[in-house]
N, C-alpha and C positions, 0 to 999 in steps of 0.2 A: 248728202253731197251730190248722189247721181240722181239726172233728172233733166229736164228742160226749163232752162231761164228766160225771161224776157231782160235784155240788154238798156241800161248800164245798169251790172250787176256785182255784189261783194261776197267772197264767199271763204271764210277761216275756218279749216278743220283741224285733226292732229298732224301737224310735219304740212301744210298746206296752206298755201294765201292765194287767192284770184280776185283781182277786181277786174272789168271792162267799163271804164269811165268816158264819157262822152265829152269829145275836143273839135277845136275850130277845123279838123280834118277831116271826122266822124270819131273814131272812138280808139280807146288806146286800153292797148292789153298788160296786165304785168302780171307772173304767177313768181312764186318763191315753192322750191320743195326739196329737201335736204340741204337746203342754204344755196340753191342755185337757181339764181332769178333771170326769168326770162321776159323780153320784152316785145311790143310790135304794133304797130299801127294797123288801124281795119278803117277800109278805104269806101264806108258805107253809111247810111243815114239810120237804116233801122233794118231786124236781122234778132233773131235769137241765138243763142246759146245751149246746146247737148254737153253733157258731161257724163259719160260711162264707162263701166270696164272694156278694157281692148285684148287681143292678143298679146301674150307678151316677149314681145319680139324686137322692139323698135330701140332699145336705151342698153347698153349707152350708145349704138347704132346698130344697123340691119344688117345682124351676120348671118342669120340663119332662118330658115323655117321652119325647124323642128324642135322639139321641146320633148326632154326623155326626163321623167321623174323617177328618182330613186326609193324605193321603199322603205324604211326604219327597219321593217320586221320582215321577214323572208314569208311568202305565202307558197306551202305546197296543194296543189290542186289534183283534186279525184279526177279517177278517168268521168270521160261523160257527163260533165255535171256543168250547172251555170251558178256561178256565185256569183256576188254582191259586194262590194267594199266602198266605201269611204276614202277618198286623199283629199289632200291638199294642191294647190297651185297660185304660182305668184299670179298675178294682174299690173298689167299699165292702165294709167286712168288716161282715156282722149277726150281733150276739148275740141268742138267742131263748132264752126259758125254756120248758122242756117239762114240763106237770103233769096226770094225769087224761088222757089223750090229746088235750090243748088246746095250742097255740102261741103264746107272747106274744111282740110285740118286746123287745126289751133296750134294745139298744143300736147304732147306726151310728157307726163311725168309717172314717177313710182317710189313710191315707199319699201317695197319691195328689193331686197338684197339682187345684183346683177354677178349673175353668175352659167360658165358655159362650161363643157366635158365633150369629149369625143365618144360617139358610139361607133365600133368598129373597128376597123382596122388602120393604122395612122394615114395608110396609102390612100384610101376609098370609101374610111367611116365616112360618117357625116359628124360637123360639130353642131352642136343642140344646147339650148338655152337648156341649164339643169336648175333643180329641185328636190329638194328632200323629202318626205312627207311622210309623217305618221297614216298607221293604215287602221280604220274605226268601220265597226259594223253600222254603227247610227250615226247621223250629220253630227262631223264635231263644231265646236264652237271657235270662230275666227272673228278677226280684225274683216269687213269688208273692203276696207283701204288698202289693205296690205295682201289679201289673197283669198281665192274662193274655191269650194268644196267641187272636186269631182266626182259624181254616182259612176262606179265602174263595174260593168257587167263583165265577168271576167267568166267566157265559153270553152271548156275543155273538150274538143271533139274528138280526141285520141283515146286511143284504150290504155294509155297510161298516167301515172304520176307524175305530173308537170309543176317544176320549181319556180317562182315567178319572184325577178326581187327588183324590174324596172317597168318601167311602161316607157313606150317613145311614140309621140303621135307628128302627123302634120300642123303644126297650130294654127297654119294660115286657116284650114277649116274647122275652129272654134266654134260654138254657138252657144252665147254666154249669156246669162240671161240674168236679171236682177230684180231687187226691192231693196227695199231701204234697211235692212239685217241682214243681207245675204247676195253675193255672188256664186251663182254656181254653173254648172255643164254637167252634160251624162254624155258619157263613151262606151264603147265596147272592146274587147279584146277578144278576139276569136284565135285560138292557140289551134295551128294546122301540124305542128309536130314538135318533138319536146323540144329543140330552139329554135320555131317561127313561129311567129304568129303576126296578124295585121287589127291594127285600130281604126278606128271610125268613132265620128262624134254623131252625137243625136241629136236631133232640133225638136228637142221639146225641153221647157220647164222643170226643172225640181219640184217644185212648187207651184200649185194654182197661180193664177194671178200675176205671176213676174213679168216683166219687163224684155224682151229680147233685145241686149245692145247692138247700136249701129256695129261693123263690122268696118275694118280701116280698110282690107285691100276691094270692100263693096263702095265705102266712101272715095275711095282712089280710084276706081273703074281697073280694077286688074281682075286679070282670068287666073283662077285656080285651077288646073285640068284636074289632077289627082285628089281624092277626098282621103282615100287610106295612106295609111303608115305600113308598110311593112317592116317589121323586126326581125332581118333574116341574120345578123350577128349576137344572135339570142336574147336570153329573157331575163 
């Protein structure tokens, strides 16, 4: 499903329908995805079509920037040492119109369960797009439509035993990258004392060869200042 179309294009996956059909105005959009169809006219002759994973932030609107996943399984971490694990994370799938070397949104949908939690304190937390995620020493196996693998390099610099049972990042600084089996990202967690630590995403690949998706606040021309998450209401 993710990939670049040439326009008028038809495309049925699971829980998914998109046509862009070509009319006496230029071309008319319609997608369906959990029974909720959306419509729109594109005011152009000719233009392709991007469909890939996005941050997932936008549905059922833009409450938040941050994204905290919960762990299944409680990980205790050695002093000094860098582990490796395995999550999970939801994805929105973005349609963009490409014309003239310019980028429009289309369209945001997801298969993906929409669901948020407060990290913090109710005065000053922040609320955060949440997730659940089993924690696997090797890539588990997923749905691409529905969500993709995080590599998390988890940094204990402390001289103690550090309890780790969430991760909370910025998602505006995603860097999500794909093939046609697999959405993934690699993050980091640097632990500065047993309840803070800060994340950071990494701009590379899982995988040889993937794809890096367009990015929605790079498609929208918005400035990120911050790239870290700091997690100072623990871990």
């Amino acid at each position: 499903m993710f990939g670049q179309y040439t326009i008028p294009v038809e495309i049925a996956a699971e829980g998914v329908s998109l046509a862009i059909e070509r009319d006496d105005k230029g071309f008319r959009y319609r997608s369906t995805c959990n029974g909720v169809t959306v419509e729109k006219q594109i005011l152009t002759r000719a233009g392709a079509v991007l469909i890939n994973p996005v941050e997932p932030l936008h549905l059922p609107k833009e409450l938040t920037k941050t994204l905290l996943i919960e762990l299944e399984r409680t990980l205790v971490v050695e002093p000094a040492t860098t582990k490796t694990v395995f999550l999970t994370f939801p994805i929105e799938i973005g349609v963009f119109i490409t014309a003239n070397e310019t980028v429009e949104v289309l369209d945001i949908f997801s298969l993906s369960p929409q669901k948020f939690t407060l990290y913090g304190d109710p005065r000053t937390g922040a609320i955060c797009k949440y997730w659940r995620s089993n924690v696997s020493a090797t890539v588990p196996a997923v749905n691409p439509r529905r969500e993709g693998v995080l590599q998390l390099h988890i940094n204990n610099s402390t001289s103690d035993w550090v309890t780790v049972t969430r991760a909370v990042f910025n998602a505006y600084t995603m860097k999500i990258y794909y093939n046609e089996r697999l959405v993934a990202m690699r993050a980091t967690m640097k632990i500065l004392l047993r309840n803070l630590a800060e994340t950071t995403f990494m701009d590379e690949p899982l995988e040889h060869g993937m794809t890096k998706s367009l990015e929605l606040y790079t498609a929208r021309k918005l400035q990120v200042p911050l790239t870290k998450f700091v997690m100072e209401a623990g871990l």
